[in-house]
PDB file of N, CA, C and O in Angstrom:
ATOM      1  N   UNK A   1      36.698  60.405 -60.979  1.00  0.00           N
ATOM      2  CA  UNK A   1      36.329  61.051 -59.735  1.00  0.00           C
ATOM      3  C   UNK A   1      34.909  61.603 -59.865  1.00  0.00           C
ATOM      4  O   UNK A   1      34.502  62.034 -60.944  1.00  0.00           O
ATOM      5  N   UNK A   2      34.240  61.588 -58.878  1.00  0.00           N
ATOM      6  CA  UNK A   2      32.743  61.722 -58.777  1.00  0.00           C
ATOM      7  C   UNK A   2      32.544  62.951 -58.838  1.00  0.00           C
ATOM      8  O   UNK A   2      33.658  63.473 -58.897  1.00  0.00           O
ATOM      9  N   UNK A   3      31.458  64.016 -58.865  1.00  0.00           N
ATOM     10  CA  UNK A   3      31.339  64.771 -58.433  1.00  0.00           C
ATOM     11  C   UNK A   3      30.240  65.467 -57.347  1.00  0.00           C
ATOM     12  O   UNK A   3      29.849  66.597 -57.055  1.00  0.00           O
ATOM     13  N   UNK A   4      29.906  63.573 -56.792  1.00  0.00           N
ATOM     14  CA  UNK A   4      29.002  64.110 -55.725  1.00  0.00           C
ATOM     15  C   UNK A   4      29.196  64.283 -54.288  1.00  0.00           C
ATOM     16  O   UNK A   4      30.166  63.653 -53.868  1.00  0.00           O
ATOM     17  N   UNK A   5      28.527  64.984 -53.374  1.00  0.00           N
ATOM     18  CA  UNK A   5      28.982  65.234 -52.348  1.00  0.00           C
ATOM     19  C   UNK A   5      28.661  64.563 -51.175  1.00  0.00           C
ATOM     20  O   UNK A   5      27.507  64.342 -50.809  1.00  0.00           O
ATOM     21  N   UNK A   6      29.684  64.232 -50.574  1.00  0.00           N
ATOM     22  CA  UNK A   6      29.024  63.294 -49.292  1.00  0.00           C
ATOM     23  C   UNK A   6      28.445  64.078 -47.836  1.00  0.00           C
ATOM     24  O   UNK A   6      29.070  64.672 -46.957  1.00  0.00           O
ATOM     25  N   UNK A   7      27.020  63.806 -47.998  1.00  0.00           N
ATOM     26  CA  UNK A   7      26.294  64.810 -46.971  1.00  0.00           C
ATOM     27  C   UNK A   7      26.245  63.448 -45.731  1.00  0.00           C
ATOM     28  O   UNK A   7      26.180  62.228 -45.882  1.00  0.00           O
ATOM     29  N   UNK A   8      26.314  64.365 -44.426  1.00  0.00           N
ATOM     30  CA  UNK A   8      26.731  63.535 -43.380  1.00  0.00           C
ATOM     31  C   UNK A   8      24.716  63.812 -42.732  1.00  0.00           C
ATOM     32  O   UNK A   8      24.197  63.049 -41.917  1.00  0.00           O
ATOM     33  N   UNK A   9      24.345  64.424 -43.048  1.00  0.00           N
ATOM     34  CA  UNK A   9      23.168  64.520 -42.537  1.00  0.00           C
ATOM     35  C   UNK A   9      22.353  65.774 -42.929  1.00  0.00           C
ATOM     36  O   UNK A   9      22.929  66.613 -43.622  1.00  0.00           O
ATOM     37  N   UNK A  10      20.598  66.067 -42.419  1.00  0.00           N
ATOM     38  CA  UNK A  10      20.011  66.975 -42.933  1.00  0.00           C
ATOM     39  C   UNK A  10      20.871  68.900 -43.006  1.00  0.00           C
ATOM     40  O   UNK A  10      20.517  69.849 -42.307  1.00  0.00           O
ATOM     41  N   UNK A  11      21.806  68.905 -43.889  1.00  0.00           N
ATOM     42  CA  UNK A  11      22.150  70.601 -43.759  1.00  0.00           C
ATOM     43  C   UNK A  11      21.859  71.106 -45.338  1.00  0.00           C
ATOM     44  O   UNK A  11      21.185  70.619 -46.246  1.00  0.00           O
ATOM     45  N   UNK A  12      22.709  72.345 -45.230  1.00  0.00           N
ATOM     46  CA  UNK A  12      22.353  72.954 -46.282  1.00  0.00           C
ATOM     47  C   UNK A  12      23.974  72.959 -46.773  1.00  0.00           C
ATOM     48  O   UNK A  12      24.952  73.302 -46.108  1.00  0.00           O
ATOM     49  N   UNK A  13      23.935  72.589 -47.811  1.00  0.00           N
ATOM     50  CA  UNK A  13      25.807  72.013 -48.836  1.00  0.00           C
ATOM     51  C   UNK A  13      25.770  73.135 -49.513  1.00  0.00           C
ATOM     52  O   UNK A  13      26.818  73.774 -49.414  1.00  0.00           O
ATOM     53  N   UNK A  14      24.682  73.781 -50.388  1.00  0.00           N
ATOM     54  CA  UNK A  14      24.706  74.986 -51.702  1.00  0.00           C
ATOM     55  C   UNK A  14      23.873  76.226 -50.487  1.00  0.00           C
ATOM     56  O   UNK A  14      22.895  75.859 -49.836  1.00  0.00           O
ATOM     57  N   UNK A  15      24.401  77.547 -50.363  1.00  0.00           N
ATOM     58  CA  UNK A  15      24.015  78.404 -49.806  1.00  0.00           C
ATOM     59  C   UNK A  15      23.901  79.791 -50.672  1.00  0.00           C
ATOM     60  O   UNK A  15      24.465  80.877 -50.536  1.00  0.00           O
ATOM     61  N   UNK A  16      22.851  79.265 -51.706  1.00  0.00           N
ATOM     62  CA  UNK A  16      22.421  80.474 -52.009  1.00  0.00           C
ATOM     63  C   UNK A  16      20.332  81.125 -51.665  1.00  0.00           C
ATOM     64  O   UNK A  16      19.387  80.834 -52.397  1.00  0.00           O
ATOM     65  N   UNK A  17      20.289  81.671 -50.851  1.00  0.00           N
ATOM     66  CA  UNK A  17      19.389  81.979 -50.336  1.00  0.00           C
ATOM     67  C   UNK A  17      19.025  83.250 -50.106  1.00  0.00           C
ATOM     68  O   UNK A  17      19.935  84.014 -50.427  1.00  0.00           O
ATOM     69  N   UNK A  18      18.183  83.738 -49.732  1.00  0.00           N
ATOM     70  CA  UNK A  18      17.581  84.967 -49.173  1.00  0.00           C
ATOM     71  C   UNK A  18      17.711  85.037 -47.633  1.00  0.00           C
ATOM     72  O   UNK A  18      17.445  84.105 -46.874  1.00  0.00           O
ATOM     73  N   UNK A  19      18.218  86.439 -47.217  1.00  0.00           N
ATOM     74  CA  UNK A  19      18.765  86.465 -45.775  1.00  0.00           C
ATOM     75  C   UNK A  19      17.014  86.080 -45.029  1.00  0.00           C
ATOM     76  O   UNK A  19      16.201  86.762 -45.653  1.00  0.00           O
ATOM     77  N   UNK A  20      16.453  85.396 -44.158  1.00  0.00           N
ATOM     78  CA  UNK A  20      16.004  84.871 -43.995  1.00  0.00           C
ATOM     79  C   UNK A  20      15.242  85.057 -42.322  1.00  0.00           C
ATOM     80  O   UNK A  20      14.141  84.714 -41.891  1.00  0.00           O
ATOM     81  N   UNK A  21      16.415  85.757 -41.688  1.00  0.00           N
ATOM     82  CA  UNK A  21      16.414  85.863 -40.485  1.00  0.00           C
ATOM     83  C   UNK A  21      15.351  86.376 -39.732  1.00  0.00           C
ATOM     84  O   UNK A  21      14.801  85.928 -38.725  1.00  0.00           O
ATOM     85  N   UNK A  22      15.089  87.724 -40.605  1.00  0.00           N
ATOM     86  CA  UNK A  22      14.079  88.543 -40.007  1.00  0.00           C
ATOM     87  C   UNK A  22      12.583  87.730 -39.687  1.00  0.00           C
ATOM     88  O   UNK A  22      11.783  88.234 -38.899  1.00  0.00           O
ATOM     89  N   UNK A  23      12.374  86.785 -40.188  1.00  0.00           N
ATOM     90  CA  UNK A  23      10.843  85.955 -39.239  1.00  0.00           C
ATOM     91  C   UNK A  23      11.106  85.195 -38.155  1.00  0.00           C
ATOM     92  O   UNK A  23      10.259  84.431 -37.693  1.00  0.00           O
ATOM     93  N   UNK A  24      12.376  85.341 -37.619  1.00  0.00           N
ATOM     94  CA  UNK A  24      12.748  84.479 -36.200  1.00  0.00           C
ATOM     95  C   UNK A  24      12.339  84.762 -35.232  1.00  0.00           C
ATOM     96  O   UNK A  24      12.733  85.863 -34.848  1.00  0.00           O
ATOM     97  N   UNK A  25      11.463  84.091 -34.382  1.00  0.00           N
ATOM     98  CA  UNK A  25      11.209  84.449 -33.069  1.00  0.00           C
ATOM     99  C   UNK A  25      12.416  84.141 -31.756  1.00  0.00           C
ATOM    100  O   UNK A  25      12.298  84.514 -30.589  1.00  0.00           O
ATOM    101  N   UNK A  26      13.333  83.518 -32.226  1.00  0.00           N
ATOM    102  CA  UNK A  26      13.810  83.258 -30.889  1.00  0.00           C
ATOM    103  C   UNK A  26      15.364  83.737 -31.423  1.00  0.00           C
ATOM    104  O   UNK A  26      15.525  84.226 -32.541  1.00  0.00           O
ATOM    105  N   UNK A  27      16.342  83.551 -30.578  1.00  0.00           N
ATOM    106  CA  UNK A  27      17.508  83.891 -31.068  1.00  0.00           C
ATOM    107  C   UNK A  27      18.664  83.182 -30.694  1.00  0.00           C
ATOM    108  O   UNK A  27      18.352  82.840 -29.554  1.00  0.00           O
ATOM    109  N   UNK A  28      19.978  82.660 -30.927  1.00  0.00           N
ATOM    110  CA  UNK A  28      20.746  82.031 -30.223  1.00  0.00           C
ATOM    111  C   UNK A  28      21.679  83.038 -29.654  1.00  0.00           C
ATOM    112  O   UNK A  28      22.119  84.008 -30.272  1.00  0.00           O
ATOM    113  N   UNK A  29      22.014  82.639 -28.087  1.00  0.00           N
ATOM    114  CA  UNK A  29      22.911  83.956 -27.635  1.00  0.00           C
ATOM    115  C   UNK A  29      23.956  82.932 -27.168  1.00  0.00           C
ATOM    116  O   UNK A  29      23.475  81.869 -26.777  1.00  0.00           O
ATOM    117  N   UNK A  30      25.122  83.031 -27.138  1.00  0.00           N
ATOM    118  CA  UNK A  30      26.376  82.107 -26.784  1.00  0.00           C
ATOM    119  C   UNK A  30      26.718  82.965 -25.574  1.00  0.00           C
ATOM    120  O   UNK A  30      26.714  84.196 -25.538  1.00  0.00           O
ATOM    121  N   UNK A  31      27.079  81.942 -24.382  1.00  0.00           N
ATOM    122  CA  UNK A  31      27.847  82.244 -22.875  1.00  0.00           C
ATOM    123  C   UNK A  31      29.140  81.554 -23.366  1.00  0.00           C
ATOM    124  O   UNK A  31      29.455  80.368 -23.269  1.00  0.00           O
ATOM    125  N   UNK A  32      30.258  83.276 -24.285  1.00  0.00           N
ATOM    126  CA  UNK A  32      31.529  82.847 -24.491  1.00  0.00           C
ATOM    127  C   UNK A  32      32.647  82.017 -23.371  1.00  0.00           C
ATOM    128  O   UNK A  32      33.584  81.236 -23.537  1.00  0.00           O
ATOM    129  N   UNK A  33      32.131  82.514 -22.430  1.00  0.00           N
ATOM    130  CA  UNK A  33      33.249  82.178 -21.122  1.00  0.00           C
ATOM    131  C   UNK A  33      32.985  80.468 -20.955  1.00  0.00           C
ATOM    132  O   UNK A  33      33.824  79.572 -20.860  1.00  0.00           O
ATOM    133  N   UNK A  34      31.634  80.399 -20.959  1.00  0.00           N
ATOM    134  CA  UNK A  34      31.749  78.760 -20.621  1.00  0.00           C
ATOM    135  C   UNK A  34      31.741  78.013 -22.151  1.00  0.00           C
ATOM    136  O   UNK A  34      31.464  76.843 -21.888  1.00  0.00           O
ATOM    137  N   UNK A  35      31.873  78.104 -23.287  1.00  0.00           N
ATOM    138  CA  UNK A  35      31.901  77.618 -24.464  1.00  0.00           C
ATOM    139  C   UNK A  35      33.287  77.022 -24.608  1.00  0.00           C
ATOM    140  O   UNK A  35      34.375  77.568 -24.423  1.00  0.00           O
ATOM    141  N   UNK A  36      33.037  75.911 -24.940  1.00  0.00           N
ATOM    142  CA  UNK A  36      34.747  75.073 -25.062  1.00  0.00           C
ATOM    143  C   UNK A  36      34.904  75.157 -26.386  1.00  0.00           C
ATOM    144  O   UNK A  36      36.125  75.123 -26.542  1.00  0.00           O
ATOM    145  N   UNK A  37      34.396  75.247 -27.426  1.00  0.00           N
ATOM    146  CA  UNK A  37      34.445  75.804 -28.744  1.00  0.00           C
ATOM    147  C   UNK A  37      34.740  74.245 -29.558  1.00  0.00           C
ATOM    148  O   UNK A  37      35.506  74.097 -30.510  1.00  0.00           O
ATOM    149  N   UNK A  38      33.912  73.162 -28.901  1.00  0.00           N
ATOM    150  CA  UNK A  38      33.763  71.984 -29.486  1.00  0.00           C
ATOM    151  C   UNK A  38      33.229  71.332 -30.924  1.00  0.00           C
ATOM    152  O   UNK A  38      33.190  70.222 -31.457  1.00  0.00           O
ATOM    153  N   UNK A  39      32.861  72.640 -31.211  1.00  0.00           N
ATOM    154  CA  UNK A  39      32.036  72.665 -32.772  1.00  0.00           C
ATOM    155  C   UNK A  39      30.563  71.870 -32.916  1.00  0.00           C
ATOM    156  O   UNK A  39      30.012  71.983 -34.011  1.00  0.00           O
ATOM    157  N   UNK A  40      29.921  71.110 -31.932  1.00  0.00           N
ATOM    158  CA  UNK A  40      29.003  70.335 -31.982  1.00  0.00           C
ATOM    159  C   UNK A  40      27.727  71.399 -32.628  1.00  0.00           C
ATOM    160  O   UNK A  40      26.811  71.010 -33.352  1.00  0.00           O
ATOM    161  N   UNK A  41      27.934  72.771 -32.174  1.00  0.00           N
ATOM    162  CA  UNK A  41      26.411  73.175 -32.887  1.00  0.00           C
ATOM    163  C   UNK A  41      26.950  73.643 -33.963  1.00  0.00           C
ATOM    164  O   UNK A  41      26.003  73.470 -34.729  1.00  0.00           O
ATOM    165  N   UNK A  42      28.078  74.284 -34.839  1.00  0.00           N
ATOM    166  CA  UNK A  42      28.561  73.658 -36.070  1.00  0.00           C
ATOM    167  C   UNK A  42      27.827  72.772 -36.359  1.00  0.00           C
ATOM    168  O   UNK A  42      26.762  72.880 -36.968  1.00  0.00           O
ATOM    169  N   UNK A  43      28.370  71.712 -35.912  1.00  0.00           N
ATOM    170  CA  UNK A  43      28.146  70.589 -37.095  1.00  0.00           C
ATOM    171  C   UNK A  43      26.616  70.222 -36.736  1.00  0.00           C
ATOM    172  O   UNK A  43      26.097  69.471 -37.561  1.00  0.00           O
ATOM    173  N   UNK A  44      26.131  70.456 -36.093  1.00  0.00           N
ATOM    174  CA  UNK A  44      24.177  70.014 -36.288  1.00  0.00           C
ATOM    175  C   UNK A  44      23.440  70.913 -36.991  1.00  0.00           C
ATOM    176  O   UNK A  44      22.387  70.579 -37.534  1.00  0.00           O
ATOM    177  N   UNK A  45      24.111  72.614 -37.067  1.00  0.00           N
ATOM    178  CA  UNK A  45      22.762  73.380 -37.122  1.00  0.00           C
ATOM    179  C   UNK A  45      22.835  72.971 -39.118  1.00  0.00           C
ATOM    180  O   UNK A  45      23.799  72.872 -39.876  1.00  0.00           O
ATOM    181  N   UNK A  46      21.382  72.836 -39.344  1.00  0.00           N
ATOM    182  CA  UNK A  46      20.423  73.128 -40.276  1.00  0.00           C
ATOM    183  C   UNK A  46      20.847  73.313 -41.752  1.00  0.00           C
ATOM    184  O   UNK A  46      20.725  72.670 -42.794  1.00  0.00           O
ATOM    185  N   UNK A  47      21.566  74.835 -41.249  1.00  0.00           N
ATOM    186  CA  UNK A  47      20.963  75.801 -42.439  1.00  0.00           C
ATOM    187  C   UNK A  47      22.476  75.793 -42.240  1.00  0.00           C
ATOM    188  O   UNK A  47      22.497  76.198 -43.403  1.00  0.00           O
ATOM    189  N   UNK A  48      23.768  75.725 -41.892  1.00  0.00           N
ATOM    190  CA  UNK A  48      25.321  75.606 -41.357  1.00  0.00           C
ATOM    191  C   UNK A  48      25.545  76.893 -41.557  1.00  0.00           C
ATOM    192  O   UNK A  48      26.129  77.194 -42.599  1.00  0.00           O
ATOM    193  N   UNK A  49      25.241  77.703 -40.848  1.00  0.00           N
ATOM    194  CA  UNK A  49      25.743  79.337 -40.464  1.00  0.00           C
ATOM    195  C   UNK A  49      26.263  79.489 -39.091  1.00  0.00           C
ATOM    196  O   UNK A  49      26.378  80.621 -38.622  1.00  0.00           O
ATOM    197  N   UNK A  50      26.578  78.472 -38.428  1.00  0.00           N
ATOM    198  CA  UNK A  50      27.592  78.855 -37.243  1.00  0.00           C
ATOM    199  C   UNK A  50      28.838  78.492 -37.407  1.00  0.00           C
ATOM    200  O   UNK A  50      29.061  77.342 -37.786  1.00  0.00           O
ATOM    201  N   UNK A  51      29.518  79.065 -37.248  1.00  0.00           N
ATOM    202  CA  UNK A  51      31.514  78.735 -37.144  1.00  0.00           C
ATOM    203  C   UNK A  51      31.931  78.670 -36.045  1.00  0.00           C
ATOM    204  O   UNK A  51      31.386  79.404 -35.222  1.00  0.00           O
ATOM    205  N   UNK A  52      32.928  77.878 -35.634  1.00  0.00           N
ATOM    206  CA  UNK A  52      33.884  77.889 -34.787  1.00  0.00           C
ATOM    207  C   UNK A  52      35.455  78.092 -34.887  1.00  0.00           C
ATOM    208  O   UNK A  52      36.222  77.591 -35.710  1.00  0.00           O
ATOM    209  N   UNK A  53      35.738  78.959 -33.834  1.00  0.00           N
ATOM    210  CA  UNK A  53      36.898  79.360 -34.248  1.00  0.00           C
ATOM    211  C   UNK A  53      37.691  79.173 -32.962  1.00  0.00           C
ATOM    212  O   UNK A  53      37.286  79.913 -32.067  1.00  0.00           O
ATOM    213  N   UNK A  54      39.166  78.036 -32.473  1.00  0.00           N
ATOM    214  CA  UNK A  54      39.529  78.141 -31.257  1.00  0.00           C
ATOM    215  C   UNK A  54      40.024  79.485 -31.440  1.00  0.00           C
ATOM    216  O   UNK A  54      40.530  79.490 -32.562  1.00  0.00           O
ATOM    217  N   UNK A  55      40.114  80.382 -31.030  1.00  0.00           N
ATOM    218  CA  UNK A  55      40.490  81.490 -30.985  1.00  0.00           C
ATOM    219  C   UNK A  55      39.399  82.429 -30.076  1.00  0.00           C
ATOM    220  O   UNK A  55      38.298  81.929 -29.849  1.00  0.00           O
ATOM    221  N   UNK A  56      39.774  84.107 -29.433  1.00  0.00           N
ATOM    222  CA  UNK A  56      39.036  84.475 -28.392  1.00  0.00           C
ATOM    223  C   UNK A  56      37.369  84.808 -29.341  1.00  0.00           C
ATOM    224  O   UNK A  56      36.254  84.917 -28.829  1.00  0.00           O
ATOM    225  N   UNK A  57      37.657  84.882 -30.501  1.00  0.00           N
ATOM    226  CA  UNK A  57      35.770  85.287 -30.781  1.00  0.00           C
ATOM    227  C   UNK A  57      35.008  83.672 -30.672  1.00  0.00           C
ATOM    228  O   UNK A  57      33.783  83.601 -30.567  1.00  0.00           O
ATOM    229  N   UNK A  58      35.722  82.634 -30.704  1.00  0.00           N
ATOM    230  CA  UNK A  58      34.850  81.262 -30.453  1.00  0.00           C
ATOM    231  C   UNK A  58      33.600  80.936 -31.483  1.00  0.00           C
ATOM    232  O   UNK A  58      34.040  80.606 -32.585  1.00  0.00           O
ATOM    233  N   UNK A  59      32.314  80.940 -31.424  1.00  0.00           N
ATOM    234  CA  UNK A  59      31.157  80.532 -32.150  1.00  0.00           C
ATOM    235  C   UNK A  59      30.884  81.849 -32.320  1.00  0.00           C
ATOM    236  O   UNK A  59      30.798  82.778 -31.517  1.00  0.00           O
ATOM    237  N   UNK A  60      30.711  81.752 -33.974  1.00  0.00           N
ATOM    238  CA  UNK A  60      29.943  83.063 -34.590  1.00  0.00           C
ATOM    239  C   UNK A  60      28.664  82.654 -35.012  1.00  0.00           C
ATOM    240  O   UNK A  60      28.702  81.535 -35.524  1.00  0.00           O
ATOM    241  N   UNK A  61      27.462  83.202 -34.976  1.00  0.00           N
ATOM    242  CA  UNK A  61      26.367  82.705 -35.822  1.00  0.00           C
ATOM    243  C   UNK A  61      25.937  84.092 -36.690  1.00  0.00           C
ATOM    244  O   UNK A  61      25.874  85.269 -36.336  1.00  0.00           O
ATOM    245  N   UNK A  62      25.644  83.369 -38.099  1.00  0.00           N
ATOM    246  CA  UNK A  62      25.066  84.360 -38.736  1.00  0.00           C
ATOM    247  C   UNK A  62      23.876  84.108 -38.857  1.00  0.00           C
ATOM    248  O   UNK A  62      23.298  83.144 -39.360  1.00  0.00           O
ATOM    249  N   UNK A  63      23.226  85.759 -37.976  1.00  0.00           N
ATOM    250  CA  UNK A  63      22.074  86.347 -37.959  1.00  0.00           C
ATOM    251  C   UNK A  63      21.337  86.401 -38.964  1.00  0.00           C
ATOM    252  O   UNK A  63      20.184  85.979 -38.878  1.00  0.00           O
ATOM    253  N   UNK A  64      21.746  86.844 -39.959  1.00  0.00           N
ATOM    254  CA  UNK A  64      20.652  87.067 -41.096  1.00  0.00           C
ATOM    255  C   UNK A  64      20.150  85.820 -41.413  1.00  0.00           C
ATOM    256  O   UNK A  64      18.946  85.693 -41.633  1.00  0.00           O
ATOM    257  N   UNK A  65      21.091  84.654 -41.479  1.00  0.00           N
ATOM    258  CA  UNK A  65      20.323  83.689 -41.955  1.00  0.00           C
ATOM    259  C   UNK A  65      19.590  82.349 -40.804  1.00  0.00           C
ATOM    260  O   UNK A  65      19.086  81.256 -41.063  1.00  0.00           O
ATOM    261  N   UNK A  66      19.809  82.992 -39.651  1.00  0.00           N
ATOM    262  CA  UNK A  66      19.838  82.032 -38.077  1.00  0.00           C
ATOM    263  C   UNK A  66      18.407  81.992 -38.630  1.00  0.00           C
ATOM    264  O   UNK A  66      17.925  83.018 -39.109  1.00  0.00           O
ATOM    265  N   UNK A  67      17.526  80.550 -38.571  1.00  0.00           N
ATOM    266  CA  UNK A  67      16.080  80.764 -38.114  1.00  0.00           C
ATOM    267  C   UNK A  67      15.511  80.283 -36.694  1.00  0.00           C
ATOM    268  O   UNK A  67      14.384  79.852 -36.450  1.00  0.00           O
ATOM    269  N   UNK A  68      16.455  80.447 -35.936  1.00  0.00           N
ATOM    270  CA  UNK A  68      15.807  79.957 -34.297  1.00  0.00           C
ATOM    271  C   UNK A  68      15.272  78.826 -34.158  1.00  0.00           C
ATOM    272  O   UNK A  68      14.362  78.735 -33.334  1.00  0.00           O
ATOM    273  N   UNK A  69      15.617  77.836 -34.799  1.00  0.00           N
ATOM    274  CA  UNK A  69      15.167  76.833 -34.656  1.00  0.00           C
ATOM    275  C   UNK A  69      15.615  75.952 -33.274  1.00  0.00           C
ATOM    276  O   UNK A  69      14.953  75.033 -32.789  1.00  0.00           O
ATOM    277  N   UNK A  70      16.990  76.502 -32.734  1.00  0.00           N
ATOM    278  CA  UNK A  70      17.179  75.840 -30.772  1.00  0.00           C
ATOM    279  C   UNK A  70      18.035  74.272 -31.104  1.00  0.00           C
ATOM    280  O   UNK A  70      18.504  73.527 -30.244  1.00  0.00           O
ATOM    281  N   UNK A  71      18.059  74.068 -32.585  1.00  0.00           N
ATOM    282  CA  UNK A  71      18.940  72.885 -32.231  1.00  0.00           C
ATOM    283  C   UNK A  71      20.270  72.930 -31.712  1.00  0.00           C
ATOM    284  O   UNK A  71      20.612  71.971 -31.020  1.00  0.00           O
ATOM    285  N   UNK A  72      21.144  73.917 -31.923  1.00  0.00           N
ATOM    286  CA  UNK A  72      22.308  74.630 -31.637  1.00  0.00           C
ATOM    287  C   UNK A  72      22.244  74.433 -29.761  1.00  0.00           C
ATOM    288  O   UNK A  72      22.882  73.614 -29.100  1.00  0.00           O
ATOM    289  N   UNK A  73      21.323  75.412 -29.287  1.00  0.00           N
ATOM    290  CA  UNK A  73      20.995  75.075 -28.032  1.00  0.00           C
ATOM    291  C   UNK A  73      20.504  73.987 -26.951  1.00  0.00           C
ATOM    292  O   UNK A  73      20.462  74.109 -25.726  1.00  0.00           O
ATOM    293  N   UNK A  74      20.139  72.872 -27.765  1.00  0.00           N
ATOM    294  CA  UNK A  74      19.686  71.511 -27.897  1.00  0.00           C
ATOM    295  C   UNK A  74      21.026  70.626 -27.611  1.00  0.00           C
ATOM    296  O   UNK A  74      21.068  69.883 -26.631  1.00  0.00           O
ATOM    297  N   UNK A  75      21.999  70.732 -28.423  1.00  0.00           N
ATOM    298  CA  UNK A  75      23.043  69.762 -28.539  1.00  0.00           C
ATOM    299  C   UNK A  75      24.119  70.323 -28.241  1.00  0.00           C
ATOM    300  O   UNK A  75      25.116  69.690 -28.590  1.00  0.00           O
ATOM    301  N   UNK A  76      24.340  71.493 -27.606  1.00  0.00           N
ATOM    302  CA  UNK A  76      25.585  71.911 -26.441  1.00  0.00           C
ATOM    303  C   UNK A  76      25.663  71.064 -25.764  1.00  0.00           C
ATOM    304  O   UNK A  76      24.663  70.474 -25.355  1.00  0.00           O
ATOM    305  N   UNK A  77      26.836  70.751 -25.447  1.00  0.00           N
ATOM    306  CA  UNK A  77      27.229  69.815 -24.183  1.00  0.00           C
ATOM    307  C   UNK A  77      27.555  70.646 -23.264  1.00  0.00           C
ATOM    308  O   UNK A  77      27.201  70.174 -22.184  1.00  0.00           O
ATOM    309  N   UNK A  78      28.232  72.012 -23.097  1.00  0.00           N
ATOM    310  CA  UNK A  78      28.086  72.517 -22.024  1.00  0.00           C
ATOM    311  C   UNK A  78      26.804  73.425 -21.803  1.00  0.00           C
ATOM    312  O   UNK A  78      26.792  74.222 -20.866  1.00  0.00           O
ATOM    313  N   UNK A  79      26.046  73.339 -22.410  1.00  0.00           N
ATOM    314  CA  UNK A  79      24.271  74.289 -22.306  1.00  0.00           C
ATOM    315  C   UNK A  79      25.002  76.218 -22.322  1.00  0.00           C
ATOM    316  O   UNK A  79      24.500  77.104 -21.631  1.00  0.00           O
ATOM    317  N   UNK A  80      26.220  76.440 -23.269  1.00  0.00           N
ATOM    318  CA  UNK A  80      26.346  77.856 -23.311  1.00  0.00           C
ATOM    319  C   UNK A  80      25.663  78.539 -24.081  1.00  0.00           C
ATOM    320  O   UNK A  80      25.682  79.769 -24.112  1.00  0.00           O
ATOM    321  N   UNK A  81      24.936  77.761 -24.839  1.00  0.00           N
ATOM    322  CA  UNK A  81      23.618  78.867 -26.070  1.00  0.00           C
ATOM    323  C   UNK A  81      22.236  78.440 -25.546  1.00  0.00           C
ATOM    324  O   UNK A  81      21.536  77.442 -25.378  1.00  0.00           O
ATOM    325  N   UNK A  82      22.249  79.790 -25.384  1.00  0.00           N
ATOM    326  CA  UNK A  82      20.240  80.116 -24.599  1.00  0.00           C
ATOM    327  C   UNK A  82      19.354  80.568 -25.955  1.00  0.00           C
ATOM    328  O   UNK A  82      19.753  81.436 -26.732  1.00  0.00           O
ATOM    329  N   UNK A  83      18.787  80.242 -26.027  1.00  0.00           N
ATOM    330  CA  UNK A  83      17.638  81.184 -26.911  1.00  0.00           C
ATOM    331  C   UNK A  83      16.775  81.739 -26.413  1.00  0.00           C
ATOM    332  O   UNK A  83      15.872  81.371 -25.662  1.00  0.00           O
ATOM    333  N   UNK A  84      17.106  82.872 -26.928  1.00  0.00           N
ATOM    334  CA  UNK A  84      16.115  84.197 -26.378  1.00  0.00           C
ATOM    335  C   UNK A  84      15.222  85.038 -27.315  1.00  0.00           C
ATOM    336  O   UNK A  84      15.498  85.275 -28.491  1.00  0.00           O
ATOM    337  N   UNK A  85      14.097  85.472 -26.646  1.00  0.00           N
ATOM    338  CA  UNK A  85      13.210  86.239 -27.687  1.00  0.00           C
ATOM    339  C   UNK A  85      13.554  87.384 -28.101  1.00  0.00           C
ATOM    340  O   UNK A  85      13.709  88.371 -27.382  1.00  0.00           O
ATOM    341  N   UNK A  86      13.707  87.333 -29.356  1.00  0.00           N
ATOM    342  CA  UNK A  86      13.990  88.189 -30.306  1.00  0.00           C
ATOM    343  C   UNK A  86      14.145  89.951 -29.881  1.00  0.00           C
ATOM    344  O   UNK A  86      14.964  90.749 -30.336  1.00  0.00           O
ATOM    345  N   UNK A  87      13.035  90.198 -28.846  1.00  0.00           N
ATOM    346  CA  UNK A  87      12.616  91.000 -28.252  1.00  0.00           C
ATOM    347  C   UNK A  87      13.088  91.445 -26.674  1.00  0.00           C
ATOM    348  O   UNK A  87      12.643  92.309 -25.918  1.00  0.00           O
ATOM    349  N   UNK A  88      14.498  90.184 -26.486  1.00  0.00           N
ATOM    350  CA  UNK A  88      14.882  89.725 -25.535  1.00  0.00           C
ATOM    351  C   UNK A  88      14.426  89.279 -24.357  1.00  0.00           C
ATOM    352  O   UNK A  88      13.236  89.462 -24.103  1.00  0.00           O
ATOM    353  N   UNK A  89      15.281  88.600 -23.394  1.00  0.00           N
ATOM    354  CA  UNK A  89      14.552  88.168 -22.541  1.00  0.00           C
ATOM    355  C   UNK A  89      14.629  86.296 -22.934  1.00  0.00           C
ATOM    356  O   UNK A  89      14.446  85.965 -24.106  1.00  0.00           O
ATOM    357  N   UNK A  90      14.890  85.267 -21.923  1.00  0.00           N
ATOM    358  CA  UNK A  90      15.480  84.122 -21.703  1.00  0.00           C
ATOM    359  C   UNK A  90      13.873  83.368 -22.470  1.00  0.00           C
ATOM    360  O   UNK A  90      12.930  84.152 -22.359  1.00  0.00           O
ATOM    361  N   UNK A  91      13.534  82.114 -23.133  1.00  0.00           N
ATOM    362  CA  UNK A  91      12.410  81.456 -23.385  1.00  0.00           C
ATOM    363  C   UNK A  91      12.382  80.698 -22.211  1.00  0.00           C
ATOM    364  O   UNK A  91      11.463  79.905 -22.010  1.00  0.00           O
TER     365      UNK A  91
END
């Protein structure tokens, strides 16, 4: 048995890092009500710090390590994550 890992595309497999967050300009904000909790920005974002959970908390993202990068918001199929400036307020 191997011990290598089958990566499905560009993420991060080993997560040991420095919380990271604080140089983000933009932010991901989730519209829980319209979120079908399909996992698609799961499975695209990056750095893999979003979860899905069918259950009422739905998509969690962790902040510290989010870098706003909008792919999350990019590949919603229902468009429920906006990114917003940090400072708030819609981009």
């Amino acid at each position: 048995m191997s011990n290598k890992r089958k990566v499905l595309g560009p993420v991060a497999i080993d997560f040991i890092a420095m919380r990271t967050g604080s140089w983000r300009l933009e932010r991901p904000v989730v519209d829980l009500g319209t979120c079908i909790s399909c996992g698609t920005c799961e499975r695209n974002c990056p750095v893999n710090i979003i979860s899905v959970a069918k259950s009422p908390k739905g998509v969690e993202i962790d902040m510290d390590y989010c870098k706003g990068c909008g792919i999350c918001s990019e590949v919603c199929p229902k468009q429920c994550i906006a990114m917003e400036n940090e400072n708030g307020g819609v981009v």
